[in-house]
C-alpha positions as CSV (number, residue, x, y, z in Angstrom):
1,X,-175.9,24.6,-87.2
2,X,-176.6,26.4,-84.1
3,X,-179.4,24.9,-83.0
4,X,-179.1,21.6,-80.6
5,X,-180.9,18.8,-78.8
6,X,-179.4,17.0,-75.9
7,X,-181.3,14.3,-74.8
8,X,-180.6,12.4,-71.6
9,X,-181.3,9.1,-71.5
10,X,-181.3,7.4,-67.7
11,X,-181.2,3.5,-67.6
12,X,-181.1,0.6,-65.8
13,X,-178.3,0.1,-64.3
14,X,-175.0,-0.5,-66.0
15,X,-177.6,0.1,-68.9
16,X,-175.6,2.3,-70.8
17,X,-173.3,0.5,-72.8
18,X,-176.5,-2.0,-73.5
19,X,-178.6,0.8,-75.2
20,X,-175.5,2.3,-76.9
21,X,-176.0,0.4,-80.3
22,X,-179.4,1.1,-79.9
23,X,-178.4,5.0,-79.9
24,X,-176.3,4.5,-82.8
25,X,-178.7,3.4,-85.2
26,X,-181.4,5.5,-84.3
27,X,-179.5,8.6,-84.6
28,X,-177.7,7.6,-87.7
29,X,-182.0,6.9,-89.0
30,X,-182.6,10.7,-88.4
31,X,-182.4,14.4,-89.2
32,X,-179.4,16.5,-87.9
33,X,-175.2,15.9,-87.3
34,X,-174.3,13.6,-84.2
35,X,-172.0,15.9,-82.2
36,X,-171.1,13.2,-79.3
37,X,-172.7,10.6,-76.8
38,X,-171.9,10.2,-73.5
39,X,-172.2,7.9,-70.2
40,X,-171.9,9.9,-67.0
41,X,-168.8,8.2,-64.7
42,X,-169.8,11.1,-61.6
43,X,-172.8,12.7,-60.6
44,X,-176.3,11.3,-61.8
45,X,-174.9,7.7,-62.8
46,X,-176.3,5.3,-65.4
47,X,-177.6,8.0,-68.0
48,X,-176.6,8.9,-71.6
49,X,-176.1,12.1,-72.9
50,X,-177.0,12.5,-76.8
51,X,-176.2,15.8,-78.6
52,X,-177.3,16.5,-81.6
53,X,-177.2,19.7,-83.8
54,X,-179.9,20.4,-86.5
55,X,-180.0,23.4,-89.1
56,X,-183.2,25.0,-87.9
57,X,-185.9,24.6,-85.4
58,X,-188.2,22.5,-88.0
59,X,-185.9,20.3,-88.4
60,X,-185.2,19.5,-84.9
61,X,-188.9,19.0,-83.8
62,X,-189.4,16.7,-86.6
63,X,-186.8,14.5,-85.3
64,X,-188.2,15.2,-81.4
65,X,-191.4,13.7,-82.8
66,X,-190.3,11.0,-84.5
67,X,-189.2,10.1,-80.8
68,X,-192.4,11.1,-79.4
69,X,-194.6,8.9,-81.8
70,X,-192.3,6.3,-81.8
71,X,-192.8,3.0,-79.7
72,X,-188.9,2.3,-79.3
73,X,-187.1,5.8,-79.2
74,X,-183.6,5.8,-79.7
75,X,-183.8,2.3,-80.0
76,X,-183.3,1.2,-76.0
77,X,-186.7,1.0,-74.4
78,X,-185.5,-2.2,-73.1
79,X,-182.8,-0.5,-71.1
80,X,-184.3,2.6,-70.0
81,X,-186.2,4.7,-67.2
82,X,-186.5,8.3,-68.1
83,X,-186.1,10.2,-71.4
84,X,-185.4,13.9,-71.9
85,X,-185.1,16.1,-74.6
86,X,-184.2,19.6,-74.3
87,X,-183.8,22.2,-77.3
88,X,-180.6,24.9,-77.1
89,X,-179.4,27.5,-79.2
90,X,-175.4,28.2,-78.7
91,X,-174.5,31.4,-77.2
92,X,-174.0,33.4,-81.2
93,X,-170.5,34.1,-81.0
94,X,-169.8,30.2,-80.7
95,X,-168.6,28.5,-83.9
96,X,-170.7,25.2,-84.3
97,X,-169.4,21.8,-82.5
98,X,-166.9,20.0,-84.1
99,X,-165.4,16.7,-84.0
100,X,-162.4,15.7,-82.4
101,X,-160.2,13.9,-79.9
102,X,-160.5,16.9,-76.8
103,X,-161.0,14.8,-73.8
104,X,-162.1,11.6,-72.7
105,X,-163.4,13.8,-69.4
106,X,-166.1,15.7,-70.2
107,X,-168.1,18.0,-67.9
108,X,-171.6,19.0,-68.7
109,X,-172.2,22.2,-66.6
110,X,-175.9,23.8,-66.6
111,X,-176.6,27.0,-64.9
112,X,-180.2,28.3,-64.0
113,X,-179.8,32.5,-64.7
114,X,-182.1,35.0,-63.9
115,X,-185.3,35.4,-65.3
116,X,-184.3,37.5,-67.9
117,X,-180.3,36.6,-67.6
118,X,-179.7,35.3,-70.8
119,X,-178.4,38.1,-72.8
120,X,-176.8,39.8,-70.1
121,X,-175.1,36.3,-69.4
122,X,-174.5,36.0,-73.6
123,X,-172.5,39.3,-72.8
124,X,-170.6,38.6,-70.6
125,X,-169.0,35.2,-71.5
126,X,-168.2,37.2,-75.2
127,X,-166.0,38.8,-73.5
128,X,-164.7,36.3,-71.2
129,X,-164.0,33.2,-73.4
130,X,-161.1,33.7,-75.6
131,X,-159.1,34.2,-72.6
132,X,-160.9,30.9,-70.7
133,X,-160.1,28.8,-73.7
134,X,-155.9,29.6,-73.2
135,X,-156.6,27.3,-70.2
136,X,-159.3,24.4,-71.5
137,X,-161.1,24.3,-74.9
138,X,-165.2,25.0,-74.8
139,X,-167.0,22.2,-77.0
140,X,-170.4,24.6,-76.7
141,X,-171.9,27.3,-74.4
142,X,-175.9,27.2,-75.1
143,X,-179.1,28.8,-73.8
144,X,-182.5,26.4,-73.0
145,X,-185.5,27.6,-76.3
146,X,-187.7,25.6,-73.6
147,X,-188.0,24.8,-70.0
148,X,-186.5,27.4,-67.2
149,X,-183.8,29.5,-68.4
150,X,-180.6,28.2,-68.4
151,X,-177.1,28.0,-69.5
152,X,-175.6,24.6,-70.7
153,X,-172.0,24.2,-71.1
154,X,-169.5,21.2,-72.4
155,X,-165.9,21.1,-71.8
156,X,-163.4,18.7,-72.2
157,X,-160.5,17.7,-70.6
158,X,-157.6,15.5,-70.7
159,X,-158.2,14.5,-66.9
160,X,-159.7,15.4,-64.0
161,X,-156.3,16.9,-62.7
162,X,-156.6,18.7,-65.8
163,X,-159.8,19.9,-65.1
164,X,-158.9,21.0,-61.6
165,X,-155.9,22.7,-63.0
166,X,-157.6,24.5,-65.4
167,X,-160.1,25.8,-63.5
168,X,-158.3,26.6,-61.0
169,X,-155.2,28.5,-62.5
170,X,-158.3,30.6,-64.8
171,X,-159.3,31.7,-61.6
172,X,-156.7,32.6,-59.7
173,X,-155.7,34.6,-63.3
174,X,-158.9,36.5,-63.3
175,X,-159.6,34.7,-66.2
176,X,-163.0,33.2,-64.9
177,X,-165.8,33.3,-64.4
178,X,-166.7,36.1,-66.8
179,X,-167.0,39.4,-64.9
180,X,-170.1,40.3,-63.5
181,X,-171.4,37.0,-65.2
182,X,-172.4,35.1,-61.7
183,X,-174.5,38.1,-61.0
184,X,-177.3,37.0,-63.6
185,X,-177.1,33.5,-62.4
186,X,-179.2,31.6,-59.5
187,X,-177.5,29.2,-57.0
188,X,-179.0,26.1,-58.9
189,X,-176.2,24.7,-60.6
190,X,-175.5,21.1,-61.4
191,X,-172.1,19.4,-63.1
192,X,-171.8,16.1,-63.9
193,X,-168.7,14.0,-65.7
194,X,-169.6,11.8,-68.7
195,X,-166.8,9.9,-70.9
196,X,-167.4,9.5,-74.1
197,X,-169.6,6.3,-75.8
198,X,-167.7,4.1,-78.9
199,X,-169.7,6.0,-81.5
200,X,-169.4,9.1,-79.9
201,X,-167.7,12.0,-82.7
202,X,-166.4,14.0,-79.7
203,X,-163.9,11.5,-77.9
């Protein structure tokens, strides 16, 4: 499965724990493998994130339309204000996302590249990752199919000292970021922190 949706869910607030059940059940009514479900604890607060992988591109706009034509996607109407769902492909050298105790900190990190930065960017972090991961494990690394081109990234952590640590000690090792990688990147960045929901398979 290297195909993926994450949807992001923004709700009313302290909405999130009200439309997880919700979430649950209408994931667990569709195509395609929960990977995890998150609430974000810093940056855009009150929203959900919802991965999901799928085993081909069919498959994953069957289930985006079932949202689409239905009058209660993922099951939280009630609780929310925006709705996005976003199609990815991981970077190929990735193994798929598994399941697993890694965090509870997560950091969802997207990158808008170049216009035609994606491979170049691909290249670059094949090179680079082993040698990041001695530091913090990488849930996925994946590439926007729609929207601007992009770069969407999921690591976890134990803490946020750990993140801080990590990041910081890759760095100063030369390590990271990926050389040559932040040429084929554009200043628009974003990074937000999301812990994970009860029913999330990636805690």
């Amino acid at each position: 499965m290297s195909f993926y949706e994450l949807a992001t869910l923004d709700t009313v607030i302290f909405g999130a724990a009200k439309a997880a059940p919700g979430i649950e059940a209408w994931v667990a009514g569709g195509q395609g493998r929960l990977c995890g479900a998150w609430g974000t604890d810093i940056g855009t607060l009150n929203r959900v994130f919802v991965l999901r992988a799928f085993d081909s591109l069919a498959e994953m706009f069957e289930e985006r339309e079932r949202a689409l034509r239905s009058d209660n996607p993922f099951g939280c109407t009630d609780h929310l204000v925006g709705l996005s769902m976003e199609s990815y492909r991981a970077l190929d050298f990735l193994p798929p996302v598994q399941p697993g105790r890694f965090g509870p900190v997560y950091e969802f990190r997207t990158y808008k590249t170049r216009i035609n930065g994606i491979m170049p960017t691909m290249d670059k972090w094949r090179d680079a990752v082993p040698g990041r991961e001695a530091y913090s494990r990488l849930t996925v690394a994946m590439y926007g199919l729609d929207g601007a081109p992009r770069l969407t990234q999921i690591w976890p952590y134990e803490s946020l000292a750990a993140r801080s640590e990590a990041r910081a000690k890759s760095v100063a090792d030369g390590k990271w970021p990926p050389k040559g990688g932040p040429d084929w990147l554009s200043p628009d960045m974003t990074s937000q922190i999301a812990m994970p929901l009860p029913f999330s398979p990636l805690t």
